[in-house]
LUMBA-188062 format. One record per residue (C-alpha): residue number from 1; residue in three letters; x, y, z. Coordinates in nm, 3 decimals. Example, Ala and Ser with C-alpha at 12.3 -4.5 7.8 and 13.67 -1.06 7.14 Angstrom:
<atoms>
ATOM|resi|resn|xx|yy|zz
ATOM|1|ALA|1.230|-0.450|0.780 $
ATOM|2|SER|1.367|-0.106|0.714 $
</atoms>
This chain:
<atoms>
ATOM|resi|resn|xx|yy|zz
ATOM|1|UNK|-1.141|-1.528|-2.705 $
ATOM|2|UNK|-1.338|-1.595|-2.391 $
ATOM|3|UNK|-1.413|-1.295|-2.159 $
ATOM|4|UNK|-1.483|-1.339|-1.793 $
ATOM|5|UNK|-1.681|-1.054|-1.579 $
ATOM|6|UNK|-1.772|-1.024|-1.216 $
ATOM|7|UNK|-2.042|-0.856|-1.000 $
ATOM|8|UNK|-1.950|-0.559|-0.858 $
ATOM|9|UNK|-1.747|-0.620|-0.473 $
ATOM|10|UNK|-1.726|-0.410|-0.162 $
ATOM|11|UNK|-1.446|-0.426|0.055 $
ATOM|12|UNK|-1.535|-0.253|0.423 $
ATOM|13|UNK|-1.221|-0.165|0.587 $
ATOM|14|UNK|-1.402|0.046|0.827 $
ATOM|15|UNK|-1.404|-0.166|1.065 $
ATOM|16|UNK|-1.081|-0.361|1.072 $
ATOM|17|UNK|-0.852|-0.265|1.348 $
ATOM|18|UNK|-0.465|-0.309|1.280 $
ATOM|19|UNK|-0.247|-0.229|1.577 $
ATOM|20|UNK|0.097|-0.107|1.514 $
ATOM|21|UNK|0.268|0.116|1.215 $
ATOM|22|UNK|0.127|0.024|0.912 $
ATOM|23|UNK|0.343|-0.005|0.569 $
ATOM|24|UNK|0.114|0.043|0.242 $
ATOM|25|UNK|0.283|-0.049|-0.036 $
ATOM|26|UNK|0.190|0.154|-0.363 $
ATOM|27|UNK|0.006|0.365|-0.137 $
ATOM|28|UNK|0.034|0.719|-0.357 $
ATOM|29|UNK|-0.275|0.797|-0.571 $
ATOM|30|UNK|-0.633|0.730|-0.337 $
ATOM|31|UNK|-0.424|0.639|-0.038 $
ATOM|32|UNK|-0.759|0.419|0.042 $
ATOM|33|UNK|-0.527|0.320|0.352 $
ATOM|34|UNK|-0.391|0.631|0.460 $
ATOM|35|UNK|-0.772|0.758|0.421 $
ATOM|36|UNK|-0.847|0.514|0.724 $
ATOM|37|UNK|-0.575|0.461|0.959 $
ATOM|38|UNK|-0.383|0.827|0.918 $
ATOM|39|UNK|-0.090|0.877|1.119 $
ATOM|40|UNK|-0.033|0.518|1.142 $
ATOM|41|UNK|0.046|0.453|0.772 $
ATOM|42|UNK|0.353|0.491|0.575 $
ATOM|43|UNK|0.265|0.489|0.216 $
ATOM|44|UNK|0.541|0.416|-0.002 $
ATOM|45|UNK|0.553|0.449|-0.362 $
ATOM|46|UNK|0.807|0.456|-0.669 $
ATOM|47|UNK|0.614|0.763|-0.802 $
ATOM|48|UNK|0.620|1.121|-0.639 $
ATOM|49|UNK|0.338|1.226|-0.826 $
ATOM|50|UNK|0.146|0.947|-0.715 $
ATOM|51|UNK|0.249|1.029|-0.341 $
ATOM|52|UNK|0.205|1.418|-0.356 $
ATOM|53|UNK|-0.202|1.291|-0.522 $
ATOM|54|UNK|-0.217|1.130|-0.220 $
ATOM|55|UNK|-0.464|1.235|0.113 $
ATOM|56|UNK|-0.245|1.413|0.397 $
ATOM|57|UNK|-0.188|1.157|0.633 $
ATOM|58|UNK|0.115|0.968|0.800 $
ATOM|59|UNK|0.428|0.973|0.606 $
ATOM|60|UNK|0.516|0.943|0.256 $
ATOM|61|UNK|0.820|0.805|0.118 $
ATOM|62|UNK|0.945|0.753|-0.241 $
ATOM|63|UNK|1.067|0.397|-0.237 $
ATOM|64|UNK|1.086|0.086|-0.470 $
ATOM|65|UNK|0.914|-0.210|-0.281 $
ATOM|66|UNK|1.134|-0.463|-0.377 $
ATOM|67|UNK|1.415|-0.269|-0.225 $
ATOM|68|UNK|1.282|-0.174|0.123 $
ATOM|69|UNK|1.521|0.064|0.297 $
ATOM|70|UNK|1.355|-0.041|0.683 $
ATOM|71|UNK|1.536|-0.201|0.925 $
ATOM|72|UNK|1.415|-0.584|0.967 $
ATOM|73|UNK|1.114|-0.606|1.174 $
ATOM|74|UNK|1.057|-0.222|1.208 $
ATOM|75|UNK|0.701|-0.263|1.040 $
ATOM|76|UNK|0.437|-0.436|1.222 $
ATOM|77|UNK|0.178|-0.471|0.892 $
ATOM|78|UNK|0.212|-0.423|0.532 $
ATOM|79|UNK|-0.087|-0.411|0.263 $
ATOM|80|UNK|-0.107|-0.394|-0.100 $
ATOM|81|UNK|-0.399|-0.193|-0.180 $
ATOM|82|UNK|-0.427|-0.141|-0.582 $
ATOM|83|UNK|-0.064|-0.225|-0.607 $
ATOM|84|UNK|-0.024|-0.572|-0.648 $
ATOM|85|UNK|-0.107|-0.521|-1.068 $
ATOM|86|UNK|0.168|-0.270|-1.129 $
ATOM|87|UNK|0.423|-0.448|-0.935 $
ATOM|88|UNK|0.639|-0.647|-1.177 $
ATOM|89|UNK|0.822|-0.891|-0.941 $
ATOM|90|UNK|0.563|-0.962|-0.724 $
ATOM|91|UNK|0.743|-1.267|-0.523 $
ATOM|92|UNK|1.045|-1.041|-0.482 $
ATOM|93|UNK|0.837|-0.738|-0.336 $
ATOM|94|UNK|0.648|-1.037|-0.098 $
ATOM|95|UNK|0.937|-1.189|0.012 $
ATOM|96|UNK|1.115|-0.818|0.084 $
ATOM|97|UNK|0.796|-0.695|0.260 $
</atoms>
């Protein structure tokens, strides 16, 4: 068995601007996106416990991603931080989002 391994990567989301309401998908536990844009984040996740880890900011919601409960085109931006591993129909959860 081969094993692969990769320097260590930074991500700097400091300074990325993202206008509008922002749905993060997954987004209990660090809440890495709620830590940066606050109020304008609605972090959804199929775990409570995950949400209620979660830093204080914008709103949280208890929701399965492939079954979004929005109105069409209510969201103006959707990200995926963490999430993406633990989701287990990813194309379904893409094409709902």
């Amino acid at each position: 068995m081969e094993y692969y391994t990769a320097e260590k990567q930074h991500v700097d989301i400091t300074k990325v601007e993202i206008p509008g309401r922002i749905l993060d998908i997954g987004g209990g536990g660090e809440g890495i996106i709620a830590r940066r844009y606050g109020d304008k984040v609605i972090a959804i996740d199929n775990r409570k416990d995950e949400l209620e880890e979660s830093p204080d900011a914008g709103l949280k919601i208890v929701m399965d991603a492939c079954e979004l409960k929005f109105l069409d085109n209510s969201i103006d931006n959707a990200t995926c931080f963490y999430s993406l591993m633990f989701i287990p129909d990813v194309e379904k959860m893409l094409a709902e989002a």
